[in-house]
C-alpha positions in Angstrom: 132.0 137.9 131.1 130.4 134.5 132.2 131.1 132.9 128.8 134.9 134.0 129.5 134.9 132.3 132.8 133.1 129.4 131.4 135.3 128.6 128.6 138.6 129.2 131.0 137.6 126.2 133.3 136.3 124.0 130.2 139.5 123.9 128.9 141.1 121.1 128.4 144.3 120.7 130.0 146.8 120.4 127.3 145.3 123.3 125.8 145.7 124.9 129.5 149.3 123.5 129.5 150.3 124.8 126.4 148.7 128.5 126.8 150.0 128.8 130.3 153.9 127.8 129.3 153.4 130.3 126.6 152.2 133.1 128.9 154.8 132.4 131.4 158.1 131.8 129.0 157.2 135.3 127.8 157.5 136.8 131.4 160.9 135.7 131.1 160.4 132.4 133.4 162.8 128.7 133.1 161.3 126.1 132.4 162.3 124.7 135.5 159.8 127.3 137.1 157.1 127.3 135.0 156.7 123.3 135.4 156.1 122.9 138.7 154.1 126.1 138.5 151.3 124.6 136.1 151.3 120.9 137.7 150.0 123.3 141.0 148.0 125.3 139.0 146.6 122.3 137.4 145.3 120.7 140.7 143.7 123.8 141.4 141.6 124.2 138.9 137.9 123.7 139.4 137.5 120.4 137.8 141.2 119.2 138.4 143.4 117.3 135.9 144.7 113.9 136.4 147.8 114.2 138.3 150.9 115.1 135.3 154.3 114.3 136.2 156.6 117.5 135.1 157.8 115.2 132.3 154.1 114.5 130.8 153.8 118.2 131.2 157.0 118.8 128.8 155.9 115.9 126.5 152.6 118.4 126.0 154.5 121.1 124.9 157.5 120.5 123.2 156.1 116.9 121.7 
């Protein structure tokens, strides 16, 4: 169970971006939710990405 924790918070944050928009177009969710949902979820994290602009987080996903 630690190792799970461990490699949740050292993961990189594309790799966060792109699993979280994944999770949370599959609930159904715009993508003009889920945007502003993983910038905040992004500074939360323990060791907090640099600050994304909803547009950097599309380029991550979509290319």
């Amino acid at each position: 169970m630690v190792a799970d924790v461990l490699s949740y918070f050292s993961e990189p944050a594309e790799e966060f971006v792109r699993r979280r928009h994944g999770e949370l177009k599959s609930r159904g969710l715009t993508n003009d939710e889920i945007f502003p949902r993983i910038a905040g979820e992004l500074r939360g994290r323990r060791v907090a990405a640099p600050e994304l602009s909803l547009r950097q987080l599309r380029r991550i996903v979509y290319g």
